[in-house]
C-alpha positions as CSV (number, residue, x, y, z in Angstrom):
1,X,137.4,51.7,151.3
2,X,136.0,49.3,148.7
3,X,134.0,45.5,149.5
4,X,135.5,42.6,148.6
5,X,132.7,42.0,146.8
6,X,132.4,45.2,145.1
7,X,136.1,45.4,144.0
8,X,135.5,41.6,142.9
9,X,132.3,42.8,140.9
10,X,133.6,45.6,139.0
11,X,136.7,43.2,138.0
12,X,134.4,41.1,136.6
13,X,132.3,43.8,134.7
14,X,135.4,44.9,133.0
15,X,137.0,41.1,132.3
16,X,136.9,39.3,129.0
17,X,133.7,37.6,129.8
18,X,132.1,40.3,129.5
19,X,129.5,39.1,131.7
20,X,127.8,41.4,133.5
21,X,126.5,41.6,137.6
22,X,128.4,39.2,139.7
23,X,125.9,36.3,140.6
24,X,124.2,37.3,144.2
25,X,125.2,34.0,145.4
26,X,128.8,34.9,145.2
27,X,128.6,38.1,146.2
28,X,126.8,37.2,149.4
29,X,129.6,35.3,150.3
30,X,132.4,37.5,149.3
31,X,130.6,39.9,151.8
32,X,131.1,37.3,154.5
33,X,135.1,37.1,153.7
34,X,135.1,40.7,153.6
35,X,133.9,40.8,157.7
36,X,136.5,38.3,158.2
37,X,138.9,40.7,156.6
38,X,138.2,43.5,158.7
39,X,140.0,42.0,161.6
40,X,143.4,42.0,159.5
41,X,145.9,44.2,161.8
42,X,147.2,47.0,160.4
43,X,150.8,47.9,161.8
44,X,151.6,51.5,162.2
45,X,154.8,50.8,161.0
46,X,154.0,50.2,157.3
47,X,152.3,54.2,157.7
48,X,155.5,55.5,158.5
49,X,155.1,55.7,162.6
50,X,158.3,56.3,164.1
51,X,159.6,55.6,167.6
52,X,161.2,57.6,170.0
53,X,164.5,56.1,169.5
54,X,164.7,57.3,165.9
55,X,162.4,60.4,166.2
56,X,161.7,61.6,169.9
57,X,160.5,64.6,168.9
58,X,157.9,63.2,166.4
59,X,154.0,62.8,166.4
60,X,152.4,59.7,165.6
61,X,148.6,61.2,166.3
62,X,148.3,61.2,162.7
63,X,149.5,57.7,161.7
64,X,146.8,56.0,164.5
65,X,144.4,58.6,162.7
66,X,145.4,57.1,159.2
67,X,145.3,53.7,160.3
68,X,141.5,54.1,161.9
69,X,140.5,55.7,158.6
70,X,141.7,52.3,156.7
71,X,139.1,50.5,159.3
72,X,135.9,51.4,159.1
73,X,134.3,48.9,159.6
74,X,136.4,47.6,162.8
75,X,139.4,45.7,162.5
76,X,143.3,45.9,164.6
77,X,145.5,48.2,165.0
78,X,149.2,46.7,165.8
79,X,152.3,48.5,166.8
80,X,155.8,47.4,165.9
81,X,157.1,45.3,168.8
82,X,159.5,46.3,171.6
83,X,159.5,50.0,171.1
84,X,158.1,53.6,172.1
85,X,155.9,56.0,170.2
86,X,155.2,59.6,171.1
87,X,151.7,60.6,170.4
88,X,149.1,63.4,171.3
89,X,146.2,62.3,171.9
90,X,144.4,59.1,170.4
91,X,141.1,58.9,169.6
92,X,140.1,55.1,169.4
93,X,136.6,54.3,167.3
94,X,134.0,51.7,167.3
95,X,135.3,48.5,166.4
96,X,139.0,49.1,167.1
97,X,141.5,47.0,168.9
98,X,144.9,48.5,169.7
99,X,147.1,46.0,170.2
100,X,150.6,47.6,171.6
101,X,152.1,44.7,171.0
102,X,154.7,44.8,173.9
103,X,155.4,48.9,172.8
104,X,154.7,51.8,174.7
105,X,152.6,55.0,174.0
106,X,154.0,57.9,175.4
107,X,152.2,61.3,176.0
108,X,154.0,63.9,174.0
109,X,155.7,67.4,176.2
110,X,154.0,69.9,176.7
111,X,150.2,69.1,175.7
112,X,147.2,71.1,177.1
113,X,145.0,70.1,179.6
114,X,143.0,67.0,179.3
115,X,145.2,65.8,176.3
116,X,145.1,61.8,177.3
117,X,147.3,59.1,175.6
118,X,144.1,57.1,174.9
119,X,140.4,58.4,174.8
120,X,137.2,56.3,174.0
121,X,134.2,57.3,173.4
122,X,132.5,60.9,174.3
123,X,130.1,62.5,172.4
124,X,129.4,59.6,170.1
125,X,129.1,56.5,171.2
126,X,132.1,53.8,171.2
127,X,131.3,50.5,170.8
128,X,133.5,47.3,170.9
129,X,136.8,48.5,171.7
130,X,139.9,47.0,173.0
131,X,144.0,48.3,174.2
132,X,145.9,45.5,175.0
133,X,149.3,43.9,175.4
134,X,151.9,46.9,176.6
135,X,152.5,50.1,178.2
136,X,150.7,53.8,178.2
137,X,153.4,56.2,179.5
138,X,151.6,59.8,180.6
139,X,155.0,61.7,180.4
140,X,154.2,63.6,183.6
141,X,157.5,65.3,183.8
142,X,157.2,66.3,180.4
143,X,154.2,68.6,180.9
144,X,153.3,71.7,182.1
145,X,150.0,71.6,183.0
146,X,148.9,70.2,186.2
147,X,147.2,67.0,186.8
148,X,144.5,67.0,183.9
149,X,146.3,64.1,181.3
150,X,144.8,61.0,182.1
151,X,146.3,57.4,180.6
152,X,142.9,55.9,179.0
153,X,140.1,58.0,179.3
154,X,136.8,56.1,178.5
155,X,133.5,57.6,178.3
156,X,130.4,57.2,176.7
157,X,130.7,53.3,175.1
158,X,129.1,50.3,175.2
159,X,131.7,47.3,175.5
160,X,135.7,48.4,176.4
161,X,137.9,45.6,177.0
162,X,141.6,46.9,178.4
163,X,143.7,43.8,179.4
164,X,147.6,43.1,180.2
165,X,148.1,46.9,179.9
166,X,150.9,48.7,182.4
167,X,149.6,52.6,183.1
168,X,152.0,54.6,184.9
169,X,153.3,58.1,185.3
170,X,150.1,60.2,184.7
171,X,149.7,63.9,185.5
172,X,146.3,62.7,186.4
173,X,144.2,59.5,186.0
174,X,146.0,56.8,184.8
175,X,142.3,54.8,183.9
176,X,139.6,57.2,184.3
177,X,135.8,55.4,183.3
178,X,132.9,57.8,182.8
179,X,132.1,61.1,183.6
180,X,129.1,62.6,184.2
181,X,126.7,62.7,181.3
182,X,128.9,60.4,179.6
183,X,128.0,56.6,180.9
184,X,130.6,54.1,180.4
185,X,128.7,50.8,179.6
186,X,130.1,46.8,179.7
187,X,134.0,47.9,181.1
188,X,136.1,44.5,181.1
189,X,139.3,45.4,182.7
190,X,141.8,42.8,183.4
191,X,145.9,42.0,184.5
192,X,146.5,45.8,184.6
193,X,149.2,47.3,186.1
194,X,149.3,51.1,187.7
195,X,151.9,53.3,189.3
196,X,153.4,57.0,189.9
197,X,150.3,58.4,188.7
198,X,149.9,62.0,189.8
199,X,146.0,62.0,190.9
200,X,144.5,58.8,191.1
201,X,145.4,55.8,189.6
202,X,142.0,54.7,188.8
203,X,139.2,56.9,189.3
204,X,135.6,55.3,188.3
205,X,132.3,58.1,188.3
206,X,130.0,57.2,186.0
207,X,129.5,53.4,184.9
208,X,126.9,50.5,185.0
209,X,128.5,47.3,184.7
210,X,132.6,47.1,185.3
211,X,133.8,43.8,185.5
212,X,137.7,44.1,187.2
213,X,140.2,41.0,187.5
214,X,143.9,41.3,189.0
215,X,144.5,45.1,189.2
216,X,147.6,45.8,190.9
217,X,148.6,49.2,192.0
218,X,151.7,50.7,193.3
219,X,151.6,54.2,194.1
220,X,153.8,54.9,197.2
221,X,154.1,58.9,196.3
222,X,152.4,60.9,194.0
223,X,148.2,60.1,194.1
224,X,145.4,61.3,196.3
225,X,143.7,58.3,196.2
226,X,144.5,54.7,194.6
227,X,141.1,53.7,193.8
228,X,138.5,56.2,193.5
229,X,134.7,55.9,193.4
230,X,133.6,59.4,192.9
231,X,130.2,61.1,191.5
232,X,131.0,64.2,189.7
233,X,127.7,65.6,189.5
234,X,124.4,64.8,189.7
235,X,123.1,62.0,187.3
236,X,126.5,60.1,187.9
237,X,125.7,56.1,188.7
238,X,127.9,53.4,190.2
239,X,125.8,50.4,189.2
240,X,126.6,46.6,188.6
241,X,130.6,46.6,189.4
242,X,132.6,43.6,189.8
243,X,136.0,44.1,190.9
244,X,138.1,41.0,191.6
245,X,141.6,40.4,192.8
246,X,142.8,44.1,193.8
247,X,146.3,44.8,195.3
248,X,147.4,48.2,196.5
249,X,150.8,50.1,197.7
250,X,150.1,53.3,199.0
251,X,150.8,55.6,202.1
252,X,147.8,57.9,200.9
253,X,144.6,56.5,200.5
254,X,144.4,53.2,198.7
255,X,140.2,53.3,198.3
256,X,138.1,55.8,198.8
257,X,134.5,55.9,198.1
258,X,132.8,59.2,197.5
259,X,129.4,60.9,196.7
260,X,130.4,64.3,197.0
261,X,126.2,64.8,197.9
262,X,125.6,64.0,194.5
263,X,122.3,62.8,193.3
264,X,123.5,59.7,191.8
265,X,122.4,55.5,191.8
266,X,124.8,53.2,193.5
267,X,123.7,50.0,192.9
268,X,125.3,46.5,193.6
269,X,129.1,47.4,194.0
270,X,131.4,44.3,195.1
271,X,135.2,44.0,195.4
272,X,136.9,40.7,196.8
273,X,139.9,39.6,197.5
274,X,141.5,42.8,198.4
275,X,145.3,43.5,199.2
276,X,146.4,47.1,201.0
277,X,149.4,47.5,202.1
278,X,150.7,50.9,203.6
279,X,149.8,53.4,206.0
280,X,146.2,54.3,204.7
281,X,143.7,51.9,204.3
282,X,140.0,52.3,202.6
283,X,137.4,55.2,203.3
284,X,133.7,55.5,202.0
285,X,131.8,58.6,202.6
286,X,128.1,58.6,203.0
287,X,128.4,55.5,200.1
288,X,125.8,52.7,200.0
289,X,125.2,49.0,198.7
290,X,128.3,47.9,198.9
291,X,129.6,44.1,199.4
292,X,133.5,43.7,200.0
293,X,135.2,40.4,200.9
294,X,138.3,39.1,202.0
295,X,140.0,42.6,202.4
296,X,143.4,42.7,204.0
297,X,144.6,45.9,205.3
298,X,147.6,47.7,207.5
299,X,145.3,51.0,207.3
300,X,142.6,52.3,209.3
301,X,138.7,51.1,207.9
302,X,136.4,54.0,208.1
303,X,132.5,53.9,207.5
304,X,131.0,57.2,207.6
305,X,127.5,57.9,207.2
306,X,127.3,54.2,205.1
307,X,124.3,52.4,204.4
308,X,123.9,48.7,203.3
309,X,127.6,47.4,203.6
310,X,128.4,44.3,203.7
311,X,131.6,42.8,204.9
312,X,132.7,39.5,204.5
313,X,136.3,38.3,205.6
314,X,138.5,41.5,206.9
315,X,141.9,41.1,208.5
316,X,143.6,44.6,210.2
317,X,147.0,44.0,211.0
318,X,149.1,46.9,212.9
319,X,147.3,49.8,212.1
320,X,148.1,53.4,213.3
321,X,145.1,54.8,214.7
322,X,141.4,52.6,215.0
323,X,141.7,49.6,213.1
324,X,137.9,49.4,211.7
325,X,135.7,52.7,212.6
326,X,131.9,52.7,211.7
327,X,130.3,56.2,212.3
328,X,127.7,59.1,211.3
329,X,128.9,61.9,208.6
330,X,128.9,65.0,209.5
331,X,128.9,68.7,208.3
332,X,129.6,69.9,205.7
333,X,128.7,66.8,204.1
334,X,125.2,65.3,204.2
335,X,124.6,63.9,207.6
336,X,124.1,60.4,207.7
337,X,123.9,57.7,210.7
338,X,125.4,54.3,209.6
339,X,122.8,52.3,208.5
340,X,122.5,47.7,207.9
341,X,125.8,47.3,208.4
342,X,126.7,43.4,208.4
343,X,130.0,42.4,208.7
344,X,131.3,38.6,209.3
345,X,134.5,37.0,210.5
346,X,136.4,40.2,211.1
347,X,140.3,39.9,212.8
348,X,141.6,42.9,214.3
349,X,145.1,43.4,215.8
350,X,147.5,45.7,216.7
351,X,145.8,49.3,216.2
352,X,147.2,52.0,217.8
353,X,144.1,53.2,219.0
354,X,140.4,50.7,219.7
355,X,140.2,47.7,217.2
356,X,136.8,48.2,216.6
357,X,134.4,50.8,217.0
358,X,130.6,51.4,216.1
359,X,129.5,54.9,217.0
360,X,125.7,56.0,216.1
361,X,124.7,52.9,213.6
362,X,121.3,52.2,213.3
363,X,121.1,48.3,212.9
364,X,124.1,46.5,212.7
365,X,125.0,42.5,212.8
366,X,128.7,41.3,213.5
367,X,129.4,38.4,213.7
368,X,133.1,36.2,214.1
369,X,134.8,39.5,215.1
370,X,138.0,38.9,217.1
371,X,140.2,42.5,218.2
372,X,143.5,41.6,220.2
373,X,146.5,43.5,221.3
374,X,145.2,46.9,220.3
375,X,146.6,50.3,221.6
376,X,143.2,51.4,224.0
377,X,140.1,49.7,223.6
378,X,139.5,46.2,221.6
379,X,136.1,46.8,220.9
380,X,134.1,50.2,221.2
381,X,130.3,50.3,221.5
382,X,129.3,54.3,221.7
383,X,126.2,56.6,221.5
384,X,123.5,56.4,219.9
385,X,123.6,52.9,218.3
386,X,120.4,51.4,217.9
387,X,119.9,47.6,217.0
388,X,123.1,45.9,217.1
389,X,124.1,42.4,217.3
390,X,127.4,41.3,218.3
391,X,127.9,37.4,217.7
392,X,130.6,35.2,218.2
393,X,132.7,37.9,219.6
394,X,136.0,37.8,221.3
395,X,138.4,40.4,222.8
396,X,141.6,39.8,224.3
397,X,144.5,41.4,225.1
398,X,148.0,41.1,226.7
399,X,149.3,44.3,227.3
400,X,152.6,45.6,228.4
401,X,154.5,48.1,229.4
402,X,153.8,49.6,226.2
403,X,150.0,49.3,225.6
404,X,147.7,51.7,227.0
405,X,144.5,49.0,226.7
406,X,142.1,50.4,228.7
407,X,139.1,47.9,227.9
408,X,138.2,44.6,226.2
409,X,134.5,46.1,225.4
410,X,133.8,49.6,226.2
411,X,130.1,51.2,225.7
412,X,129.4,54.5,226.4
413,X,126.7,57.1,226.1
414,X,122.7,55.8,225.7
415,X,122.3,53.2,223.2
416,X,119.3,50.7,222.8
417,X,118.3,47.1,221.6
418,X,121.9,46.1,221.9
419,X,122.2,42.0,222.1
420,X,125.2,39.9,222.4
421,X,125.8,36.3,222.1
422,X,128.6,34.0,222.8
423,X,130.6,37.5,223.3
424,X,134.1,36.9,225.7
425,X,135.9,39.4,227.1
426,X,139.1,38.0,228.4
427,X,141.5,40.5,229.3
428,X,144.7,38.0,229.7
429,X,146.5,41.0,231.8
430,X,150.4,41.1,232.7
431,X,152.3,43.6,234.9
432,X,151.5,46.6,235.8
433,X,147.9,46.2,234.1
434,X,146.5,43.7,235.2
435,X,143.7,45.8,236.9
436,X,142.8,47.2,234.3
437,X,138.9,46.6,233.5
438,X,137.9,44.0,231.0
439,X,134.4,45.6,230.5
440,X,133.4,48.9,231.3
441,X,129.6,50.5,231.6
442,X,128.7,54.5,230.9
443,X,126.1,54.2,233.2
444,X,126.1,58.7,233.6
445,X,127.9,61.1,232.0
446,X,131.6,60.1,232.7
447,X,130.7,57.8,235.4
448,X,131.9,54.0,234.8
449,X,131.1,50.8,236.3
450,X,133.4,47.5,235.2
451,X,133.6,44.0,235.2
452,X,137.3,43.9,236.5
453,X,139.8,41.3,237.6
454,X,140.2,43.0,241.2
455,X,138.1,44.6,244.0
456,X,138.2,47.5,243.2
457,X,135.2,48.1,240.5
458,X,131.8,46.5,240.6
459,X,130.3,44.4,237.8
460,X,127.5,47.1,236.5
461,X,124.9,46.7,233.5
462,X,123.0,49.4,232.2
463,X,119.3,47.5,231.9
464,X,116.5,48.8,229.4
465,X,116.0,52.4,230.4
466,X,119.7,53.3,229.6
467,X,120.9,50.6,227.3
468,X,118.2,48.4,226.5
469,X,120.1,44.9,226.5
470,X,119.7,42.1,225.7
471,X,121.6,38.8,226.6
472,X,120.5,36.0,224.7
473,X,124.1,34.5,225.2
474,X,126.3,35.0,227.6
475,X,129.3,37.9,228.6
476,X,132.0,35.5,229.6
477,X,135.2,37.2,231.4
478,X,137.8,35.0,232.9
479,X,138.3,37.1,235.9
480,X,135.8,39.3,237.4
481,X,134.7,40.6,240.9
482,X,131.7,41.7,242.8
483,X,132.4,44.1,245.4
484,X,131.2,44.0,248.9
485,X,128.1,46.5,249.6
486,X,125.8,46.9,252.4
487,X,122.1,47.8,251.5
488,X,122.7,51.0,252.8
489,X,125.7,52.0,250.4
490,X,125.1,54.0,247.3
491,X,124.2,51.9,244.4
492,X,123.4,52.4,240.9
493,X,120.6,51.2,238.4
494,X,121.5,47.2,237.7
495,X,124.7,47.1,239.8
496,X,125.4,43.5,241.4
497,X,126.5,43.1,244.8
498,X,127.1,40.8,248.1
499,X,125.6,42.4,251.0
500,X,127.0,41.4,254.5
501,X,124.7,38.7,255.1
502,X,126.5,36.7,252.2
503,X,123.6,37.2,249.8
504,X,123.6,38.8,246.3
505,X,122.0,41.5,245.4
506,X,121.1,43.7,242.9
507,X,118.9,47.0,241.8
508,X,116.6,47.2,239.4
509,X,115.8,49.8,237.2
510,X,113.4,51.7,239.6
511,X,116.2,51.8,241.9
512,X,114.5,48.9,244.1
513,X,117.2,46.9,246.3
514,X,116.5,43.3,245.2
515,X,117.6,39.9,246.5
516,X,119.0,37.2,244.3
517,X,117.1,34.8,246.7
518,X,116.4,34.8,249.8
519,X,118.6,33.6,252.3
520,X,119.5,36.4,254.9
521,X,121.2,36.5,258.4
522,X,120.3,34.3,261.1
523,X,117.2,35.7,263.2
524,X,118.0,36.5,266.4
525,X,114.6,35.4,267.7
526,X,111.7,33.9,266.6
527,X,110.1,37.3,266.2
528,X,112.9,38.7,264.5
529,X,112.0,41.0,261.2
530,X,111.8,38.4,257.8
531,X,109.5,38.1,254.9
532,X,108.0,34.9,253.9
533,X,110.2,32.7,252.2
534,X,113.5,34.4,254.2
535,X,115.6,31.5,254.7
536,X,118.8,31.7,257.0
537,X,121.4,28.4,257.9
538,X,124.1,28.4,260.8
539,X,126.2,25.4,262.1
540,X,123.5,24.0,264.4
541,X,119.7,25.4,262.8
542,X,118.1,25.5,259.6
543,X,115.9,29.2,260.0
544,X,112.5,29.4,257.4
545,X,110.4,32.6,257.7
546,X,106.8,31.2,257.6
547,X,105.0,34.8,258.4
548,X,105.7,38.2,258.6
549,X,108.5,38.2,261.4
550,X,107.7,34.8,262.7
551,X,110.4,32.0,262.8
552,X,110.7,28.4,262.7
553,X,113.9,26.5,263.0
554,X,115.2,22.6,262.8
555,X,118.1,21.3,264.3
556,X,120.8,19.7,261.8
557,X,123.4,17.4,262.4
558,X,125.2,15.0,260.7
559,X,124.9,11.4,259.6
């Protein structure tokens, strides 16, 4: 297509005047109104584009291919209002925006594989490109190849903006951003809509920088995963992604976060202000340097094999199965122990199964976590963590007739450097459980020791050569018990007792009996066996230990 100021140019040449060459002046300035031209829309209707109403059958792939063409140099691309237009695929260039104008695109029947509605980018480079205001319809029922037509493929490009666009009834992706060896660069996606679609809604491999506002997805049926961060090969990067504002419906997974044991960069990923609602919840795979906060979930939390997440803000309401579950990957993936995990102010109620659990994380910090009414344990602590922090923790329960809470904290198998501060452990217990134990100690394989609202467990902490704790705080439990002994009865490492004499006791990690202090029974003599510093009170005498088996006593009374 001609300039402005060419056209305007060769009109003058061949004018009355007679002339000659425009003045550069003016044409300088007609080639500014000509880049203010280019963003004159262009409605497909004027090309002859029909919609399905008139012409179900017809396709429009070449009328958004004439109407490019009459663009070169960028402009819009408009469709008529209100109605729906069957197309094959569309191939948006640089420079484009395709304004749907409250219309839908429809994916003609019976297209091969990977025929999209919308693609951008690939092979060349697309740059500055926008789909806005209206609908992308995949047709899925209309085609016969499975699962490869996606709703708005983008691939290679550097600045996509796809805003107040509804995406729905894919055989595949309904948005789908890079691929491997294709980077998607500078994604703005915003007030998008997606539902029914066959695979995943929105799958996102291959991207650095992906800024995400109000994204709501309802997929109750058909997809394997609502949101999907995948690497597809090696090379793929996750890098710089902002997603803001997400709401999901789905009973299959609503997030799941993938490597596949792909060498690929994932760098500074954040979502916030997360909504899923359903049976399934969100899932990341041996997936690192993440930050997510404010999520809201009636699914299950799984962190497996993860390294540098960090959770701000996560309520689990009524999950089936363990409400948040942080543990190592196994074969035949990568194997991976969690690793930094810090997560903050963290509600948990209502699992089926233990509220919270941390299984084989190296270094952890959680903080503000409160698990309640949950199906066994509130909060699980076992083997193999190393460095964790609990702070600010509380677990209660009330459990009925129908729960079968077994423990407010429960750590088993060796772990080390484990600290807790301000942690309660309350187990608030009604009927027919209320013995159960509110805290309960692996202290050998299968063999348990409790802090317990009755007689019948003893209070038992692992020390350094099994657990390695720390108690900076305090363990608070409203009700606990510690058992009659004698020093001849079989102990354990660290368990706490009151001998017969009415003394506490305890034993160390050698295995040594040690006193509490020092008060024993009353001496029978004045030669009676006592150490220095054995102390020993009746109604009438005062009885101090001055040397090895030698007594003194005082006379009391009162005043």
């Amino acid at each position: 297509m001609p300039r402005v100021s060419e056209l305007i140019t060769q009109s003058y040449l061949n004018g009355d005047a007679g002339l000659g060459q425009l003045p550069a002046p003016f044409e300088n300035r007609f080639d500014e109104v000509n880049a203010q031209l280019a963003d004159i829309a262009i409605n497909i209707g004027s090309l002859g584009a029909r919609d399905a109403a008139t012409d179900p059958a017809f396709d429009n792939k070449a009328i958004f291919d004439q109407a490019f063409a009459l663009l070169p140099n960028g402009g819009t691309v408009i469709l008529p209002t209100g109605k729906v237009f069957v197309t094959d695929t569309i191939q948006i260039p640089s420079g484009i925006t395709l304004d749907l104008n409250g219309s839908t695109l429809k994916l003609k029947s019976g297209v091969a594989q990977y025929h999209n509605v919308v693609n951008i980018g690939g092979v060349t480079e697309a740059v500055n490109v926008t789909v806005r205001n209206g609908k992308i319809d995949g047709n899925r029922t209309g085609q016969t190849e499975d699962f490869y037509h996606y709703g708005i493929y983008i691939l290679t490009c550097n600045g996509v903006t796809v805003e107040d666009v509804e995406i729905v009834s894919c055989d595949g992706e309904g948005l789908y951003i890079g691929y491997t060896g294709f980077l998607a660069r500078n994604v703005n996606i915003r007030n998008i809509k997606l539902s029914d679609n066959t695979r995943n809604d929105w799958a996102i491999v291959n991207v650095n920088g992906l800024y995400a506002d109000t994204i709501i997805i309802d997929s109750i049926a058909y997809n394997s995963a609502s949101v999907d961060f995948e690497f597809h090969g090696d090379g793929d990067s996750l890098r710089n992604i902002y997603i803001n504002n997400l709401s999901v419906h789905s009973n299959v997974q609503p997030v799941k976060m993938l490597t596949n044991d792909k060498a690929g960069t994932l760098e500074n990923i954040n979502i916030s202000n997360i909504t899923l609602t359903g049976t399934k919840g969100l899932a990341a795979l041996n997936f690192d340097n993440v930050k997510i906060t404010n999520l809201k979930t009636q699914g299950p939390i799984e962190f497996i094999g993860c390294e540098n997440f960090d959770i701000g803000g996560l309520e689990s309401k009524g999950v089936t199965g363990n409400g948040v579950y942080v543990y190592p990957s196994a074969a035949p993936s990568v194997v991976k122990n969690p690793k930094n995990i810090t997560m903050t102010g963290l509600d948990i109620s209502g699992a089926s199964g233990t509220g919270f659990i941390l299984q084989g994380v190296k270094t952890a910090r959680i903080s503000a976590l409160r698990s309640y009414n949950n199906g066994t344990d509130g909060i699980g602590v076992f083997f193999n963590n190393d460095d964790v922090w609990l702070t600010n923790v509380v677990t209660t329960d009330t459990r009925s007739s129908g729960k079968t809470q077994k423990y407010g904290i429960n750590f088993q198998g060796t772990n080390t450097k484990l600290s807790f501060i301000n942690v309660i452990a309350d187990g608030n217990l009604t009927g027919s459980y209320q013995n159960f134990p509110i805290v309960a100690f692996e202290v050998g394989p299968s063999v348990y020791r409790y802090i317990s609202p009755d007689g019948l467990n003893s209070f038992a902490l692992a020390l350094d050569n099994l657990f390695n704790l720390r108690w900076p705080g305090q363990l608070q439990a409203k009700r606990y018990c510690i058992t009659a002994q004698t020093a001849s009865a079989s102990v354990n490492v660290g368990e706490i007792f009151e001998d017969t004499d009415g003394g506490l006791k305890y034993v160390n990690r050698a295995g040594v009996l040690k006193k509490t202090d020092n008060r024993v029974s009353v001496p029978a003599s004045a030669s009676a066996t006592g150490s220095v510093g054995d102390w020993a009170a009746d109604s009438s005498y005062f009885y101090i230990c001055h040397a090895t088996n030698t007594w003194k006593r005082v006379g009391i009374s009162t005043w």
